[in-house]
Wavefront OBJ file of the C-alpha trace (Angstrom):
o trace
v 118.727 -61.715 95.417
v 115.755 -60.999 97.291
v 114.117 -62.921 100.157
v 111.013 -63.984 98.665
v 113.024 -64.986 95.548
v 115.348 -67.653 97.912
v 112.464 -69.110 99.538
v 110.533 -69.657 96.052
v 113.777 -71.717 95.475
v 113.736 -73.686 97.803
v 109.646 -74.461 97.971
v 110.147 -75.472 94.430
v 113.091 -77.934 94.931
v 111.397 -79.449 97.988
v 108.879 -81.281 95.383
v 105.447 -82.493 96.582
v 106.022 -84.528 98.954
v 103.593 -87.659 98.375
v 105.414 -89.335 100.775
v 104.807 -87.395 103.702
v 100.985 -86.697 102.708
v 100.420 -90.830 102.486
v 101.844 -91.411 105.722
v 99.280 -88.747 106.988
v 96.461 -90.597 105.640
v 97.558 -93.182 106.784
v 98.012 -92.019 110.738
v 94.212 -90.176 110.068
v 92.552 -93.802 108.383
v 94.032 -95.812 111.528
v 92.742 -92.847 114.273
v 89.429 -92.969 112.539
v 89.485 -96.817 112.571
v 90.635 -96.412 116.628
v 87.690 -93.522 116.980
v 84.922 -96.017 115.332
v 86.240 -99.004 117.653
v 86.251 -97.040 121.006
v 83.167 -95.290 120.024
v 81.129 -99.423 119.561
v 82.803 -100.174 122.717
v 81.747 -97.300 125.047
v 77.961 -97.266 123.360
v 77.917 -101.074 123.420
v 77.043 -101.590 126.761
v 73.953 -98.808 127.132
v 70.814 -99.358 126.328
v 69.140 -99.317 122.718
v 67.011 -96.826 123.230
v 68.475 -94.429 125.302
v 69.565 -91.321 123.854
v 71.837 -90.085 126.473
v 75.296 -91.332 125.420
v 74.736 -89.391 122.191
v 73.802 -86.868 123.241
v 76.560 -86.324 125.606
v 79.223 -87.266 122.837
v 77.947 -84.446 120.726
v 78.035 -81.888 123.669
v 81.855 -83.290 124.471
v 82.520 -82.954 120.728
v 80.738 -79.357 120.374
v 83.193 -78.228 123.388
v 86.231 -80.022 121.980
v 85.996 -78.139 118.664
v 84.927 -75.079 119.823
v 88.589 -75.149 122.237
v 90.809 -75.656 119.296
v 88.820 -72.936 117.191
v 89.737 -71.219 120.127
v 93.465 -72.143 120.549
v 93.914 -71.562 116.660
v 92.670 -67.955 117.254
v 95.450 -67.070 120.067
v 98.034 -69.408 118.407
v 97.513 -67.382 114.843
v 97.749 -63.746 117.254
v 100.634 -65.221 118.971
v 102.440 -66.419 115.698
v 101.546 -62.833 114.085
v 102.263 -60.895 116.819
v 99.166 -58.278 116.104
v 95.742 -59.014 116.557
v 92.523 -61.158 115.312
v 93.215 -61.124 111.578
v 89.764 -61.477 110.290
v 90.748 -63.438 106.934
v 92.362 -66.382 109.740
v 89.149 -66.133 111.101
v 86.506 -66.740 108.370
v 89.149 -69.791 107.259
v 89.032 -71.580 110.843
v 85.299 -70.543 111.095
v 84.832 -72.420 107.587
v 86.908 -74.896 108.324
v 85.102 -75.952 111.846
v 81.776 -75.477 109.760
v 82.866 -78.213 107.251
v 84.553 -80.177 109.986
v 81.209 -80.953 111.786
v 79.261 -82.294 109.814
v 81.693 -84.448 108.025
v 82.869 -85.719 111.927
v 79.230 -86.679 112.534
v 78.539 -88.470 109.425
v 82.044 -90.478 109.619
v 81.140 -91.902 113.451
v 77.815 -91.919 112.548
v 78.628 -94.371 109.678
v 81.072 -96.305 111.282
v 79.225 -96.983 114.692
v 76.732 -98.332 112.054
v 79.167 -100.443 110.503
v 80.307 -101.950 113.386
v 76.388 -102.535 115.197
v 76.125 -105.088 112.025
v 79.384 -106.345 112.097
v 79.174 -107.234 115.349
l 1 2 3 4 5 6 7 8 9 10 11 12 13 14 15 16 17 18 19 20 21 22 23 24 25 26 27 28 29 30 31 32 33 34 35 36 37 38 39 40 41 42 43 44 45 46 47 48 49 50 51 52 53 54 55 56 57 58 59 60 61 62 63 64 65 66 67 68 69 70 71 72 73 74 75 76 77 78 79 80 81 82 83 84 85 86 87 88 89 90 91 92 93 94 95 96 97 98 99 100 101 102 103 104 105 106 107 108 109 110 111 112 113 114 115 116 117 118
């Protein structure tokens, strides 16, 4: 029996594990919830119309992704043991792309939420 043959097996015995993929969600919807919190509490206490705190939380998040696009690259070389494969990098290029924008929106949103709430 071949290799690829045994681990077919056993990826298709393992089933799909809704279980593991809730409890993920779960984790993400409470860090989010955490993220939106901190994020009303730090901004709370500057002023209205300054624009500095924003700005500096979108530098601090441009660096922060830009490190783990980063550490993905030499993680995926040292995993592969050759060098930049090209198809890794249009997928963590497209997946930081996405990522932005959708991080923006989300704290964006939820700072919003919590300005009326509270």
């Amino acid at each position: 029996m071949s290799t690829a043959s045994l681990y077919d097996s056993h990826i298709s015995s393992r089933g799909h594990g809704a279980g593991f993929a809730s409890i993920v969600a779960l984790l993400l919807a409470i860090g989010v919830l955490y993220a939106g919190i901190q994020l009303y509490i730090d901004l709370s206490s500057a002023p209205v119309m300054s624009a500095l705190p924003y700005i500096l939380l979108g530098f601090a998040l441009l660096i922060a992704l830009g490190f783990e696009m980063c550490n993905g690259f030499h993680d995926t070389m040292a995993a592969n043991g050759s060098g930049l494969q090209w198809g890794t990098v249009k997928s963590l290029a497209l997946a930081w792309v996405l990522t932005l924008p959708a991080a923006i929106t989300l704290s964006t949103c939820l700072f919003a939420l919590f300005i009326h709430l509270f």
